[in-house]
N, CA, C and O atoms as CSV, one atom per row, in Angstrom:
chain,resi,resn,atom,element,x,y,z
A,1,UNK,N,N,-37.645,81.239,118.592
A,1,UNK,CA,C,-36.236,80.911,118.718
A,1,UNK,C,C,-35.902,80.635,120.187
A,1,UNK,O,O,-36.264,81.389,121.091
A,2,UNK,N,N,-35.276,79.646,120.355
A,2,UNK,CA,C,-34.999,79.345,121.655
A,2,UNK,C,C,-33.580,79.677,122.249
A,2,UNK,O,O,-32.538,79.251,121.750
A,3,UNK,N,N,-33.661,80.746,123.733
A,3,UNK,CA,C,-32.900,81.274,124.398
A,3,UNK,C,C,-31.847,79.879,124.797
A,3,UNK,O,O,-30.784,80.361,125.190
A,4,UNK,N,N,-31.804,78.901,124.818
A,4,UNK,CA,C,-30.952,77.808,125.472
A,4,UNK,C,C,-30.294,76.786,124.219
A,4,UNK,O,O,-31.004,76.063,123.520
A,5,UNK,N,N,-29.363,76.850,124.140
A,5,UNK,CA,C,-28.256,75.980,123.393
A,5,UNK,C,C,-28.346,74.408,123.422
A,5,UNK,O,O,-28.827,73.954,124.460
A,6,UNK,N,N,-28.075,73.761,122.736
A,6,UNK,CA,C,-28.354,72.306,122.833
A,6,UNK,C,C,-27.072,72.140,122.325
A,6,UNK,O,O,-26.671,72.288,121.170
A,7,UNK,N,N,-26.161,71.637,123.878
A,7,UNK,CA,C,-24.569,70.947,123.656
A,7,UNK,C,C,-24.532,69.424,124.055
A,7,UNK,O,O,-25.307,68.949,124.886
A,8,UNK,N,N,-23.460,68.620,123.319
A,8,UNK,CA,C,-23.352,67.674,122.964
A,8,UNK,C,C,-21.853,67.298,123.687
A,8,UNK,O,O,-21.051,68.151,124.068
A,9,UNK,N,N,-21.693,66.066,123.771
A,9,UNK,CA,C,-20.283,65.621,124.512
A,9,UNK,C,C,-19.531,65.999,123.461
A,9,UNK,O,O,-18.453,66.518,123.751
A,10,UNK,N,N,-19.771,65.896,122.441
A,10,UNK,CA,C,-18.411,66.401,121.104
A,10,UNK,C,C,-18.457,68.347,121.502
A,10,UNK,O,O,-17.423,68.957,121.230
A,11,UNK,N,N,-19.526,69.077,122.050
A,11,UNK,CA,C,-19.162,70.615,122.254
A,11,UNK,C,C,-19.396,71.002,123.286
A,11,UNK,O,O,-19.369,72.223,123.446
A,12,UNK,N,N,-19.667,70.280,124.218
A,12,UNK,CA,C,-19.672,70.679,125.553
A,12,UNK,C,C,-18.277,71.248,126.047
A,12,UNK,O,O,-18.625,72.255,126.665
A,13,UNK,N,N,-17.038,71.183,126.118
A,13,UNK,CA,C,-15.597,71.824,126.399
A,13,UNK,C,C,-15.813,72.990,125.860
A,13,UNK,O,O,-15.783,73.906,126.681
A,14,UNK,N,N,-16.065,73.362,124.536
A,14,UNK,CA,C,-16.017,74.398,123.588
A,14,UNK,C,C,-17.244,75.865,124.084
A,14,UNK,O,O,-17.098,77.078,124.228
A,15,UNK,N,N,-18.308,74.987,124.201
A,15,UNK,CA,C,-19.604,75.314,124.239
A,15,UNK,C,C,-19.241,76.061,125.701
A,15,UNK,O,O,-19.293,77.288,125.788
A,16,UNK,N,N,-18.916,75.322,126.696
A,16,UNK,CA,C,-19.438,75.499,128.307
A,16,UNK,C,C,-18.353,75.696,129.337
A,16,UNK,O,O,-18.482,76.391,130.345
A,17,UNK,N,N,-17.294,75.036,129.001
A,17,UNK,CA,C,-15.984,75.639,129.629
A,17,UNK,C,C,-15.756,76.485,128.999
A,17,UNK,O,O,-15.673,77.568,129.577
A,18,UNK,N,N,-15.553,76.452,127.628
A,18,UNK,CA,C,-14.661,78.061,127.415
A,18,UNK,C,C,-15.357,78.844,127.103
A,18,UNK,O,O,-15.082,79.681,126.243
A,19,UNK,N,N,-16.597,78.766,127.809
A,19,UNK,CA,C,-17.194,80.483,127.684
A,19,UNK,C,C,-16.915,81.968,128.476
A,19,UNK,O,O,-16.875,81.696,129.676
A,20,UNK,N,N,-16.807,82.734,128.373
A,20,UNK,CA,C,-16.159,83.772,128.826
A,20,UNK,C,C,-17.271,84.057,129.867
A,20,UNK,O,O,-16.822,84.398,130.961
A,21,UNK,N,N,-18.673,83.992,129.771
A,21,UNK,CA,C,-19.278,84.008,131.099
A,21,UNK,C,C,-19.982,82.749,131.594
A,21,UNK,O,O,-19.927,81.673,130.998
A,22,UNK,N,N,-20.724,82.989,132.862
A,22,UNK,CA,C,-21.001,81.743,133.420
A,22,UNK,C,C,-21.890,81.174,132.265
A,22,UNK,O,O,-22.400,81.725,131.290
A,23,UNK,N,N,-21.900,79.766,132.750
A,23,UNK,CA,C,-23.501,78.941,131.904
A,23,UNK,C,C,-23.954,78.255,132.652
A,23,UNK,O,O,-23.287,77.811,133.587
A,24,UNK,N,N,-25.233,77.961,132.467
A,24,UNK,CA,C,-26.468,77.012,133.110
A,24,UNK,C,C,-26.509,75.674,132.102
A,24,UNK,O,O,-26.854,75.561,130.926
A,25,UNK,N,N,-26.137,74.964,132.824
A,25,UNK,CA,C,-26.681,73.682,131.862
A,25,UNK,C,C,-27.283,72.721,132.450
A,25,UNK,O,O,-26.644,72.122,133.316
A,26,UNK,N,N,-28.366,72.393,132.220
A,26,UNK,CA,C,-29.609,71.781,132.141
A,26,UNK,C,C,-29.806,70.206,131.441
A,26,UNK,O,O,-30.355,69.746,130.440
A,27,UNK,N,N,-28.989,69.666,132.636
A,27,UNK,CA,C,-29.201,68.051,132.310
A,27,UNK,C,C,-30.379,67.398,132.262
A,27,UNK,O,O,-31.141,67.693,133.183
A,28,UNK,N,N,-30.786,66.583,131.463
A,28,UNK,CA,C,-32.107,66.332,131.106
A,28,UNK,C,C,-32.469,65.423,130.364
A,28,UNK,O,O,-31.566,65.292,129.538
A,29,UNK,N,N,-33.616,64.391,130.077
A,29,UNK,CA,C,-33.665,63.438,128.774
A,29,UNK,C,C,-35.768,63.493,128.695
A,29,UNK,O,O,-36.746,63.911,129.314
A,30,UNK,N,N,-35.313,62.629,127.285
A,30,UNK,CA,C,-36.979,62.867,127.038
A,30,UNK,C,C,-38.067,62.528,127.713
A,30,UNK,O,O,-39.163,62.980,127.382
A,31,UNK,N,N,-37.908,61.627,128.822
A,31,UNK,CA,C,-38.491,60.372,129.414
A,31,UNK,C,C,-39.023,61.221,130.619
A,31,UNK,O,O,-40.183,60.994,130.961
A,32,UNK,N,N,-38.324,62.159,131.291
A,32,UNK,CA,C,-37.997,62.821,132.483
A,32,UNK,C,C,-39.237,63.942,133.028
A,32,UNK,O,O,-38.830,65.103,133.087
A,33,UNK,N,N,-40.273,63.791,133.313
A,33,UNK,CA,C,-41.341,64.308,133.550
A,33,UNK,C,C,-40.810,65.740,134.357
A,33,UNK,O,O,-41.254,66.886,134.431
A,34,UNK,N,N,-40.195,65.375,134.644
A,34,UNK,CA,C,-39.940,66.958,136.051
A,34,UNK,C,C,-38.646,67.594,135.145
A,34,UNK,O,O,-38.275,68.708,135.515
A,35,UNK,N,N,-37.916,66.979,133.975
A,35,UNK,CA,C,-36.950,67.704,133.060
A,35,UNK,C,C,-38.143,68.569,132.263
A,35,UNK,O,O,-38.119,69.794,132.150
A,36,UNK,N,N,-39.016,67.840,131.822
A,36,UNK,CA,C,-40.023,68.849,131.097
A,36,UNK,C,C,-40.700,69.955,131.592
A,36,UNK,O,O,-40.948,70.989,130.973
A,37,UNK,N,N,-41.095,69.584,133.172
A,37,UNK,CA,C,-42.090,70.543,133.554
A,37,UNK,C,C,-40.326,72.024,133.649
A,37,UNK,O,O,-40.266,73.118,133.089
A,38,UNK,N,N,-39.772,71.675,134.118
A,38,UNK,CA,C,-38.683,72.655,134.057
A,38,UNK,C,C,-38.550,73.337,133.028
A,38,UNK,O,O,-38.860,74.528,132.990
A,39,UNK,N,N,-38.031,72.633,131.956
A,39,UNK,CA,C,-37.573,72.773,130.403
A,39,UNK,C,C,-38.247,74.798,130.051
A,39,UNK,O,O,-37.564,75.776,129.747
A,40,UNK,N,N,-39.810,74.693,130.281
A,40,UNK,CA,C,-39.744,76.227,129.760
A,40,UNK,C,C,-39.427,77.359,130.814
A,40,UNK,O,O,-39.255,78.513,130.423
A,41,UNK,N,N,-39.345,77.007,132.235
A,41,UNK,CA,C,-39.043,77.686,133.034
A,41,UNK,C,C,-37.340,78.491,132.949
A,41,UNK,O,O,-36.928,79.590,133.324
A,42,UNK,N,N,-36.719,77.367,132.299
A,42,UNK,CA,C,-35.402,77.672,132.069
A,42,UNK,C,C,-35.278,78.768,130.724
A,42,UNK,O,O,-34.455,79.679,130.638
A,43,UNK,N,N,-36.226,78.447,129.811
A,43,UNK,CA,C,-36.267,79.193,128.743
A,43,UNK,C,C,-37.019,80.645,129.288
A,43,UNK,O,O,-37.455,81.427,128.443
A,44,UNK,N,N,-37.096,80.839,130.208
A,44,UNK,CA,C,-37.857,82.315,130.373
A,44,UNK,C,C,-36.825,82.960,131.232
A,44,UNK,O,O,-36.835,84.166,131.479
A,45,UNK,N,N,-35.801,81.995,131.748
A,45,UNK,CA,C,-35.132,82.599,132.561
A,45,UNK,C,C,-34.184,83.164,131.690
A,45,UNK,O,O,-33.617,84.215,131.984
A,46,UNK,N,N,-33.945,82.513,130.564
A,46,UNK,CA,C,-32.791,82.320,129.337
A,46,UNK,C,C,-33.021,83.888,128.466
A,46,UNK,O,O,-32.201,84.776,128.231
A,47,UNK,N,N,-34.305,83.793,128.168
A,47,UNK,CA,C,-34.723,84.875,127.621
A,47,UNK,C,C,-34.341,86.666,128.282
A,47,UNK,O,O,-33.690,87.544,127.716
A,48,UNK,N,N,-35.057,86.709,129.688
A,48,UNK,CA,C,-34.666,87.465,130.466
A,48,UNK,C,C,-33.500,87.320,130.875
A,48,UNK,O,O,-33.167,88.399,131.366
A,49,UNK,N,N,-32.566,86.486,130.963
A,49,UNK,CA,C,-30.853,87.299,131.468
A,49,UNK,C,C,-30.027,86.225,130.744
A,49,UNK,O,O,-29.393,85.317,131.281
A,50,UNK,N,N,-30.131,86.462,129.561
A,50,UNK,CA,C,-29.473,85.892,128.199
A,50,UNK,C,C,-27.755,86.546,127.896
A,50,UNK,O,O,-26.678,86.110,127.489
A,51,UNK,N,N,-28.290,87.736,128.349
A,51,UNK,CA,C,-27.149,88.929,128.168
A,51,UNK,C,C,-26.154,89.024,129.486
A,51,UNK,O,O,-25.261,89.869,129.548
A,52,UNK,N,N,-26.461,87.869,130.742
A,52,UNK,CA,C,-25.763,87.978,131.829
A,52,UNK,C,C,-25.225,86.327,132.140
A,52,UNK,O,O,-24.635,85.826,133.097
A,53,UNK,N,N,-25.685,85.827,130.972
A,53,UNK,CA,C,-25.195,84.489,131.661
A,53,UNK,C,C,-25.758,83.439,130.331
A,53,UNK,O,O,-26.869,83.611,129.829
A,54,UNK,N,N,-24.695,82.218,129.816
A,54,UNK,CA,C,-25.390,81.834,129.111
A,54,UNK,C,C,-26.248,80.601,129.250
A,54,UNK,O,O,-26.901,80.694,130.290
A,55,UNK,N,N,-26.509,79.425,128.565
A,55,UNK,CA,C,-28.172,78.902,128.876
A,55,UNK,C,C,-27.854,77.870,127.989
A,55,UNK,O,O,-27.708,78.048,126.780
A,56,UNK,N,N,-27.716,76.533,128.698
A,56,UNK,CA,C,-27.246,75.074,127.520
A,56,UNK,C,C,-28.079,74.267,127.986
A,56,UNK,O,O,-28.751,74.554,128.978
A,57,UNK,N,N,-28.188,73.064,127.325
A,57,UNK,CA,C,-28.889,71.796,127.875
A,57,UNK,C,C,-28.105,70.544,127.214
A,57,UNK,O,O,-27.298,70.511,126.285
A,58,UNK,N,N,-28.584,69.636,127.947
A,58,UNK,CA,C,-27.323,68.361,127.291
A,58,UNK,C,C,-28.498,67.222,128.210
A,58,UNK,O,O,-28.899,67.057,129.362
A,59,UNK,N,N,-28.692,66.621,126.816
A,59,UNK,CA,C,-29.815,65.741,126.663
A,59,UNK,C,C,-28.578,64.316,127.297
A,59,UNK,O,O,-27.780,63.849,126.484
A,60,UNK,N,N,-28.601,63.780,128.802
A,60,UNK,CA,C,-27.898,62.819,129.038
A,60,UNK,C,C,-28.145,61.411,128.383
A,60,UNK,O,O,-27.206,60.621,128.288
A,61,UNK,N,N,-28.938,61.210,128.098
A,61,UNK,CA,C,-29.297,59.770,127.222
A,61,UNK,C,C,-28.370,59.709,126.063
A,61,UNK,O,O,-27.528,58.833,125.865
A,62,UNK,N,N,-28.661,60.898,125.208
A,62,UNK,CA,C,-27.622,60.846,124.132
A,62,UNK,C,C,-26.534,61.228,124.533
A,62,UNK,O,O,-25.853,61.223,123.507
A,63,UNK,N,N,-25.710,61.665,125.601
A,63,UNK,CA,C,-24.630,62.620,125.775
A,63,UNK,C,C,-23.935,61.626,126.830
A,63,UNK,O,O,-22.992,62.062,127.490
A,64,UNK,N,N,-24.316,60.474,126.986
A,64,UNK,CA,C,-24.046,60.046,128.693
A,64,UNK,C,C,-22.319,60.303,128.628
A,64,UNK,O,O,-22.016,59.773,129.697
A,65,UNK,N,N,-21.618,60.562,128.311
A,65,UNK,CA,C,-19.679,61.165,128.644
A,65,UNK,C,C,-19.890,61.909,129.060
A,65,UNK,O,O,-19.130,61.848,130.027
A,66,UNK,N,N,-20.640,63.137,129.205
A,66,UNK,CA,C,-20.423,64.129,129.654
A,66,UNK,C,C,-21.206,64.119,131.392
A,66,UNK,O,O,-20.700,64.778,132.300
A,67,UNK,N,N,-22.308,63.374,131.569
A,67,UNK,CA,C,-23.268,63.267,132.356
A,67,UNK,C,C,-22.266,62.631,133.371
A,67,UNK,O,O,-22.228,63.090,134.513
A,68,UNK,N,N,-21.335,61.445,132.958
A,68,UNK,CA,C,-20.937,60.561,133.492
A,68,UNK,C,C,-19.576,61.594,134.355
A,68,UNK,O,O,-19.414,61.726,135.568
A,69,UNK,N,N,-18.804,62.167,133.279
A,69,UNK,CA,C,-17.936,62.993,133.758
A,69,UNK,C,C,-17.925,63.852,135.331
A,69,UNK,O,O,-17.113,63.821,136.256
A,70,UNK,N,N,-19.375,64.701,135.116
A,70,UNK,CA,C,-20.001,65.609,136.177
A,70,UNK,C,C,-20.640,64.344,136.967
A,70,UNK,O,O,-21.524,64.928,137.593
A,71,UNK,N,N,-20.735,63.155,137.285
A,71,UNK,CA,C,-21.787,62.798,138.025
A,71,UNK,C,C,-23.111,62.343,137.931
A,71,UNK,O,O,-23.562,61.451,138.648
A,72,UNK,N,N,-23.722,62.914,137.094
A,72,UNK,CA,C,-25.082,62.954,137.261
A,72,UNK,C,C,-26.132,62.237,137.442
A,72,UNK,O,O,-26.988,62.083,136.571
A,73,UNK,N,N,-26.175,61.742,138.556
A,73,UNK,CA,C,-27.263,60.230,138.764
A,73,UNK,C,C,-28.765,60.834,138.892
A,73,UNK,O,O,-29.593,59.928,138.807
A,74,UNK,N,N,-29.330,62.095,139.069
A,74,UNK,CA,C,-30.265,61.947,139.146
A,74,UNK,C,C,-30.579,63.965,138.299
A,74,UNK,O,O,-29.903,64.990,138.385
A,75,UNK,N,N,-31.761,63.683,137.661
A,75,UNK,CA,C,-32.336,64.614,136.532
A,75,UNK,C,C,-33.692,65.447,136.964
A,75,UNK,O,O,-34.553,64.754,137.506
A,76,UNK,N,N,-34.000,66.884,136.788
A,76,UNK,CA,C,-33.003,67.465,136.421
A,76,UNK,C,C,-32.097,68.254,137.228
A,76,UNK,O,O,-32.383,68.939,138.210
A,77,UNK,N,N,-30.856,68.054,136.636
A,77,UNK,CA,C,-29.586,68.932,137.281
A,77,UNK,C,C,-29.196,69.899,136.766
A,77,UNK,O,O,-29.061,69.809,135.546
A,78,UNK,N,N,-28.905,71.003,137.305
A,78,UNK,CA,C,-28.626,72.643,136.724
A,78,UNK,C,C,-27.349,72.589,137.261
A,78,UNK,O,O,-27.207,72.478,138.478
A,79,UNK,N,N,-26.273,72.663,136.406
A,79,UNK,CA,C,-24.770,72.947,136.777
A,79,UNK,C,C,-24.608,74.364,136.200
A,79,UNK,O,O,-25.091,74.835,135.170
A,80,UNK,N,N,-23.893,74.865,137.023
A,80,UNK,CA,C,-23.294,76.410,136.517
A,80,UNK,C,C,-21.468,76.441,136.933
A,80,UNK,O,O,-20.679,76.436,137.877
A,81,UNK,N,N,-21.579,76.482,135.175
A,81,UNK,CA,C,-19.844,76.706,135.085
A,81,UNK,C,C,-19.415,78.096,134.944
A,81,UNK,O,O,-19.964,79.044,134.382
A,82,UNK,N,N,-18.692,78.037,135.360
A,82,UNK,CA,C,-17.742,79.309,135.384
A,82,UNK,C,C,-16.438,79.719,135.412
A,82,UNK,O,O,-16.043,79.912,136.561
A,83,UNK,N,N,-15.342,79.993,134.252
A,83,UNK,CA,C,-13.973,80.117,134.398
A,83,UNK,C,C,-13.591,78.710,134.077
A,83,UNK,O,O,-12.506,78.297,134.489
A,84,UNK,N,N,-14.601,77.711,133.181
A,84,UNK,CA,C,-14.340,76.196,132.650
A,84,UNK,C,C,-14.317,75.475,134.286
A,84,UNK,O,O,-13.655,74.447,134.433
A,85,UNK,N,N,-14.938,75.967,135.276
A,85,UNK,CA,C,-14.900,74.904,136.436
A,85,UNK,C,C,-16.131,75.038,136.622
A,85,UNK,O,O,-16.768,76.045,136.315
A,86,UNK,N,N,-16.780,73.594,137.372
A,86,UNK,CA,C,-17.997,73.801,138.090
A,86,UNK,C,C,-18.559,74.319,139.323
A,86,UNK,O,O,-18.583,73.653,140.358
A,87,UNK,N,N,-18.972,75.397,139.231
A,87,UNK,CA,C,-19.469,76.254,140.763
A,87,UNK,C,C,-20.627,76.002,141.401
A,87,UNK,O,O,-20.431,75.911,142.613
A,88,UNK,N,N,-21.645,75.866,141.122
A,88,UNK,CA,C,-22.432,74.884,141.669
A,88,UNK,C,C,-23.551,74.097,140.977
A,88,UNK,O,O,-23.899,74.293,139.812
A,89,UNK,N,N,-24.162,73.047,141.935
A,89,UNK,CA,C,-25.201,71.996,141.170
A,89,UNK,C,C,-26.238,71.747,141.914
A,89,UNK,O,O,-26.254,71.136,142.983
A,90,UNK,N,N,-27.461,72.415,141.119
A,90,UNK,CA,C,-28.553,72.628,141.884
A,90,UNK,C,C,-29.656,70.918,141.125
A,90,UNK,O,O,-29.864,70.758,139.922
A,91,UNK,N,N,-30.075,70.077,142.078
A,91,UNK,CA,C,-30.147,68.967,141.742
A,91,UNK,C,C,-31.739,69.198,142.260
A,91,UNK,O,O,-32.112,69.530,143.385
A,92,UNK,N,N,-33.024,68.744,140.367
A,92,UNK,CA,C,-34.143,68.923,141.455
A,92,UNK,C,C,-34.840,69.926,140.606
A,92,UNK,O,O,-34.290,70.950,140.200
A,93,UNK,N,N,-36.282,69.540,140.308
A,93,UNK,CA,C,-37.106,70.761,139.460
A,93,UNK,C,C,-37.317,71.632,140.921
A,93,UNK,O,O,-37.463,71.047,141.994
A,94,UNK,N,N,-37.310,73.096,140.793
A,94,UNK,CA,C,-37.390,74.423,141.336
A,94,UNK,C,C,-38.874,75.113,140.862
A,94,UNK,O,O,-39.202,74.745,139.735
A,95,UNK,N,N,-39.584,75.807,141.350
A,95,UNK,CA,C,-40.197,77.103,141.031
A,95,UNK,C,C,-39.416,77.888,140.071
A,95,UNK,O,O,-38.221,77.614,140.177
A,96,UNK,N,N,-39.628,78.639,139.301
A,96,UNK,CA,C,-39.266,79.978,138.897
A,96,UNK,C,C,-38.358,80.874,139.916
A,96,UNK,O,O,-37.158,81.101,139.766
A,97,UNK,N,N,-39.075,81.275,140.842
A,97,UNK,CA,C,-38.497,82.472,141.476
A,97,UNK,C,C,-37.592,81.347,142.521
A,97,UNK,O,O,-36.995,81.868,143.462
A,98,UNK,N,N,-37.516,80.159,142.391
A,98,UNK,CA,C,-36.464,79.504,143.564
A,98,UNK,C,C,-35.137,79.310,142.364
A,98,UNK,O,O,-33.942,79.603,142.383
A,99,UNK,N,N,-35.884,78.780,141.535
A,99,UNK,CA,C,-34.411,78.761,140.802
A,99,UNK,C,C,-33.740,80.390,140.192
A,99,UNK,O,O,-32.545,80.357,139.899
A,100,UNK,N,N,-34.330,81.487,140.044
A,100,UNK,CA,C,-33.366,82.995,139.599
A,100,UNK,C,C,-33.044,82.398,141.590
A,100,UNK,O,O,-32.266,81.446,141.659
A,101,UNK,N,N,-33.281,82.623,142.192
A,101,UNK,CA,C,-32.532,82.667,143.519
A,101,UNK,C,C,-31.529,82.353,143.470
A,101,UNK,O,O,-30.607,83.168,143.469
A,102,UNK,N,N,-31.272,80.532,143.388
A,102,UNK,CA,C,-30.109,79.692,143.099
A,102,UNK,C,C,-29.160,80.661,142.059
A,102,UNK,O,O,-27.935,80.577,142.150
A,103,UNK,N,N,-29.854,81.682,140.962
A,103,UNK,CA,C,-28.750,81.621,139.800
A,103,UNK,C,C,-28.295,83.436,140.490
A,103,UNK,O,O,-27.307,83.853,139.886
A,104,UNK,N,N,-28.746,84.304,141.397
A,104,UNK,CA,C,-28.878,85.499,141.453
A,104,UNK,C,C,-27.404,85.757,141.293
A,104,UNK,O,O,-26.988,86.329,140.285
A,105,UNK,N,N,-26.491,85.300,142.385
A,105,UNK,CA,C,-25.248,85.980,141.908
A,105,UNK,C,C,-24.323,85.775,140.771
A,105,UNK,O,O,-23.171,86.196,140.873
A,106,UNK,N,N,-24.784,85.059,139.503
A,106,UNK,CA,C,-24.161,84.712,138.521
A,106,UNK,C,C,-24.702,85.548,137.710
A,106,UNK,O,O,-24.060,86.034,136.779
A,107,UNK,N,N,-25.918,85.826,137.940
A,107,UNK,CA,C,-26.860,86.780,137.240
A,107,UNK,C,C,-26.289,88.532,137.154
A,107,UNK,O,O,-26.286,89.386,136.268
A,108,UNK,N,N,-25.947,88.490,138.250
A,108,UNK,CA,C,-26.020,89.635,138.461
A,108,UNK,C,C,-24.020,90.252,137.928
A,108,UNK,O,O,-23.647,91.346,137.503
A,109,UNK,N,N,-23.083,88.771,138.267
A,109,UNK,CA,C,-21.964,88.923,138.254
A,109,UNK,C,C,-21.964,89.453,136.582
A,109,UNK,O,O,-20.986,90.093,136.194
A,110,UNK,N,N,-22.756,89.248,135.915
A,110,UNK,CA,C,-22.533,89.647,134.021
A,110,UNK,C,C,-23.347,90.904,133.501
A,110,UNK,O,O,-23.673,91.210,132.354
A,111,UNK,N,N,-23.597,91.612,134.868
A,111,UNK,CA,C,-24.098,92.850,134.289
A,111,UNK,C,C,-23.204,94.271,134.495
A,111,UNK,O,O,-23.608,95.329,134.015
């Protein structure tokens, strides 16, 4: 079962603004070599602090309203919303331990 949500421009508002804690969402498409090598890194992060923060992805090819909305010219992009606004956008496959860095105080803000 997979720790990360798959939102869509029709539930992305629902899904990712009105969540009561932060979320990670994980812009991405199939084509995207460095969206993949990411893709399970995010799921381990998802797994381990599931309970502090939640964990979406939004496939931009199919979704491009929402991609277009935020910006997003280049993949993959990790946006973290919070309070339905965007707090920051980490642009760019990461390590493991570089990206919990990027997410530590969101991480830590839901425990």
């Amino acid at each position: 079962m997979s720790h990360v949500a798959e939102v869509t421009d029709a539930t992305f508002d629902q899904e990712v603004l009105g969540s009561e804690v932060p979320v990670l969402v994980d812009f991405w498409a199939a084509w995207c070599a460095p969206c993949r090598q990411m893709s399970p890194i995010v799921e381990e992060i998802a797994t381990q602090h599931g309970q502090s923060m939640k964990f979406a992805k939004l496939d931009t090819d199919a979704n491009p309203e929402t991609a277009m909305r935020y910006g997003i010219v280049s993949i993959p992009t990790f946006n973290v919303y919070s309070g339905g606004e965007l707090v920051k956008s980490i642009i760019g496959g990461r390590p493991k331990k570089a990206l919990l860095a990027e997410l530590q105080d969101y991480l830590d803000a839901g425990r």
